[in-house]
C-alpha positions, 0 to 999 in steps of 0.5 A, a space after each residue: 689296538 685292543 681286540 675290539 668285537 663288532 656286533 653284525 646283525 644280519 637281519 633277513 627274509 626268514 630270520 634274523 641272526 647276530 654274529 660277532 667278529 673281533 680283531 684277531 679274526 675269529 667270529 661267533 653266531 651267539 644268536 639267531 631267531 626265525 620269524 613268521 612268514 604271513 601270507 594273509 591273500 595270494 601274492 602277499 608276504 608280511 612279517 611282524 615287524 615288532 616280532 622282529 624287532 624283539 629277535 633283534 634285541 633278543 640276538 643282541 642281548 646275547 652278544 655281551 660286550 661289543 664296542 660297535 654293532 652293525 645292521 644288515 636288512 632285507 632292503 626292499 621291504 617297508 613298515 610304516 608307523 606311528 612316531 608318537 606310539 612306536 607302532 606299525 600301521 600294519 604288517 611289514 609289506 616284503 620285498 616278495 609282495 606282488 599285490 601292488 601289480 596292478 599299480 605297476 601296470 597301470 604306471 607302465 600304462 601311462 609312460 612313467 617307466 623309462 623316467 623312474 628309471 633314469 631317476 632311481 636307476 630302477 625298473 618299474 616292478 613290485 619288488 622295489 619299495 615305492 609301489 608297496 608305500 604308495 599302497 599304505 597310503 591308499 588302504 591301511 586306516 589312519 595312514 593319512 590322518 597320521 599324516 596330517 599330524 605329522 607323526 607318520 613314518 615311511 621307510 624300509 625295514 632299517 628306518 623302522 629298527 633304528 627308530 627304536 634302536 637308536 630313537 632316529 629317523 633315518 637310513 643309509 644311501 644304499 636302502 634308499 636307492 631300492 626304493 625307486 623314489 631316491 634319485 641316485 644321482 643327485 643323491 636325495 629324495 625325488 619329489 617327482 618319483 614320490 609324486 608318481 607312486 603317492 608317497 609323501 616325502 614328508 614321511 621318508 627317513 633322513 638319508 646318511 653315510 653307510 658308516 658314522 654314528 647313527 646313534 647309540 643302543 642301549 642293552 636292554 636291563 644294562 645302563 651301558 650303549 653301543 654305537 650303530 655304525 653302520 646300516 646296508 641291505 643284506 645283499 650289498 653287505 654280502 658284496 662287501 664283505 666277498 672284498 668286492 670293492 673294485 670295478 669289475 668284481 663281482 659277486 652272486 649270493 644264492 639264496 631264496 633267488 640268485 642275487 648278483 651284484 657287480 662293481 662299476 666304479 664311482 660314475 653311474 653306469 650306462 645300461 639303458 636297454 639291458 634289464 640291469 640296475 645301476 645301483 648305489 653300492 654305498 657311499 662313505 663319509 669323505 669319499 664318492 658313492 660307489 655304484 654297481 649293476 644289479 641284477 636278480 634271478 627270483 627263484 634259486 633255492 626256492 626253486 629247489 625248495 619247491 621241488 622237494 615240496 612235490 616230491 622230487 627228491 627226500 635229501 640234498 644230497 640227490 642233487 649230486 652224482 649225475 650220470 650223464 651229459 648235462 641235461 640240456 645236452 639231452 634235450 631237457 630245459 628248466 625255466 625257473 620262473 616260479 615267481 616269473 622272470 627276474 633280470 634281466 627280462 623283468 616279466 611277472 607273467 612268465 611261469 615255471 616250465 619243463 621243455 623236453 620232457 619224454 618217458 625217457 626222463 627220470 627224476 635225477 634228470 629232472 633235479 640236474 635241470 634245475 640247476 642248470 635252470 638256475 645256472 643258466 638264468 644266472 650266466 644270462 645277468 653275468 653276460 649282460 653285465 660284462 657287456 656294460 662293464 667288463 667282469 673279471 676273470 673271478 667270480 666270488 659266490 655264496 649261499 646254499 647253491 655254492 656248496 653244490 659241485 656241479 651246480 659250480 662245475 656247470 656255472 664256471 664252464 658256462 661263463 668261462 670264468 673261475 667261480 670262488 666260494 668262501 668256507 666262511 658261510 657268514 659273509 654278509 655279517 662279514 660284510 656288515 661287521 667291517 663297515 661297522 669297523 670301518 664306522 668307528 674309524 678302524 681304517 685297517 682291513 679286518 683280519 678275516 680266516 676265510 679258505 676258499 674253494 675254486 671251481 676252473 672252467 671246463 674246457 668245453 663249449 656251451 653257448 650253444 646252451 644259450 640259443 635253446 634256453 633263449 627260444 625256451 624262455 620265450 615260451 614261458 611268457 604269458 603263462 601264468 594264469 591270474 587269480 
């Protein structure tokens, strides 16, 4: 086989990027573009989709020659447009986006919540897709006359990109489950789950494998085009990608919030009562689908983000170095809930809150409880999965966070189980490139040159942690006030 190069488009929440993998191993970031974030009202996020869709072309036009490219996509967020013209109706509505609460509440209000949920696997919240397609249909202008003619599309960000990449309409089964309108165990559309949330399912992409030929692209100024052989959201490429295909692996990606997705096998996992998705991993041409729990903390980076923002610390570095005991040893707590609680709570009223303050704390005290906040936010997802299906001994971690020594040291003992970080900080472009590989029908693993750091357990007892972060998160229900 000669050396072949795989294009993986990694296209995420601030930006998009393009990195380049070949056979001998090595890889190269050509490219990578920011784009606007746009908040138009409070509680609202959107994006440019044609912006985006530019920085895609742009980033692969800077890639040269490849022999296949693959698309990794920020999943829940959703465009709708105009077949005939190529043009969204309005901004992209982003997986951020809480204008839709009221639409969720009143859908809990009438008793649809466990029936979406043994449907789509999913729970009834803003951050999934349904709920933002629904309200395209009742408040963006021309939506439903586009309709009436047969020229509207519906889709998460993916659908969108292809249409114009490869002139299809389509997706992959792993983005359509995090819609909430897939039925991820007959593997189609729900006509049911589109009724509830007023999507129409005339409207929704084609659904295929998470590899094959969906189409070709063609270089813009070049006569020459390049077979898309593969599509996932970002978080599953990443799972992918950390070589997490066998159940009972499992990985957390550190990002904006903590993502943490873990293998269950090829049967749809039970996890009614314990805030977890059962979810669809992906599904490969000839094989069964693989599905996995998912679970989601929203605030990681973004909470330490916020806190450089009022003035807590000027570099990252501050966040190291502590001298004392863990923070929660001495009393002091940090609920990261500053966009509520995610997983596996689900509760959009929680707020962000310090317990234990005292003019005794100090700022270095203050930053050393966030990240045990987030530790702590992440460990309770990790327990509550172990219970549906045990997780292994090793856990493979990525993102910003999994650089930081104490962030690991304090989340491995917490656990008890072994934290692994890959030096090769594009793991979700790895994960993208492979199955891009993989699409092409190169059924060998790719040669990857990742080294690895480990973090070991302490040996110390720390669930003692567990039963105050339990009463403290109890208070922070409620909270937040409505504007």
């Amino acid at each position: 086989m000669l050396n072949q190069r795989y294009a993986a488009i990694d296209q995420g929440t601030t930006g998009t990027r393009v990195v380049v993998f070949s056979e001998d191993g090595k890889h190269f970031s050509p490219a990578a573009v920011a784009h606007k974030q746009l908040t138009p009202n409070p509680g609202w996020v959107e994006h440019d989709a044609m912006e985006i869709l530019r920085n895609i072309r742009n980033c692969l036009n800077h890639c040269g020659v490849v022999d296949a490219i693959g698309l990794a996509h920020q999943g829940e967020s959703i465009v709708a447009w105009d077949a005939q013209t190529g043009l969204p109706l309005c901004n992209a509505i982003i997986w951020q986006d809480q204008r839709t609460e009221s639409v969720i509440q009143q859908l809990r209000a009438e008793g649809v919540e466990e029936f979406v949920r043994a449907r789509a696997g999913l729970p009834l919240d803003t951050y999934f897709s349904a709920s933002k397609m629904g309200w395209v249909m009742n408040n963006v202008a021309g939506a439903r006359e586009l309709l009436r003619r047969g020229s509207l599309r519906l889709g998460t960000m993916d659908a969108f990109f292809m249409f114009h990449l490869c002139g299809i309409h389509a997706t992959d089964f792993n983005s359509a489950s995090r819609t909430s309108l897939f039925n991820i165990h007959t593997l189609q559309w729900d006509e049911e789950l589109c009724r509830i949330f007023g999507v129409p399912i005339e409207a929704l992409p084609e659904v295929r494998h998470n590899t094959g030929h969906f189409g070709d692209v063609r270089s813009e100024g070049n006569t020459t085009t390049t077979p898309l052989t593969a599509c996932i959201v970002d978080q599953f490429a990443g799972t992918y990608g950390h070589g997490c295909i066998e159940p009972g692996q499992m990985k957390i990606t550190f990002g904006t919030g903590a993502f943490l997705q873990s293998i269950a096998g090829t049967d749809v996992p039970e996890a009614h009562g314990s805030g977890l998705l059962p979810t669809l991993c992906w599904k490969l041409p000839g094989e069964k689908p693989v599905y996995g729990l998912d679970g989601g903390v929203y605030n990681a980076a973004s909470a330490v983000n916020w806190a450089g923002k009022i003035g807590l610390f000027t570099e990252l570095e501050e966040f190291s170095d502590f001298p004392h005991e863990p923070a929660i040893a001495r009393g002091l707590a940090f609920v990261p809930a500053l966009s509520g609680l995610g997983c596996p709570h689900w509760d959009r009223s929680a707020a962000g809150l310090w317990a234990g303050l005292s003019l005794e704390t100090e700022r270095k005290d203050m930053l050393q409880s966030i990240l045990e906040g987030i530790a702590v936010r992440s460990a309770e997802v990790i327990n509550a999965m172990d219970k549906v299906r045990p997780i292994g001994d090793t856990i493979s971690v990525d993102g910003g966070l999994s650089s930081n020594r104490y962030f690991t040291q304090f989340l491995s003992t917490l656990i008890q189980k072994q934290i692994v970080s890959p030096s090769n900080r594009e793991i979700t472009a790895q994960g993208v490139a492979m199955l891009a590989r993989k699409g092409l029908g190169n059924e060998h693993p790719l040669k990857v040159r990742n080294q690895h750091s480990v973090t070991e357990p302490e040996n110390r007892d720390f669930s003692s942690y567990f039963e105050r972060y339990r009463e403290i998160i109890s208070r922070s229900r409620n909270l937040r006030c409505e504007k």
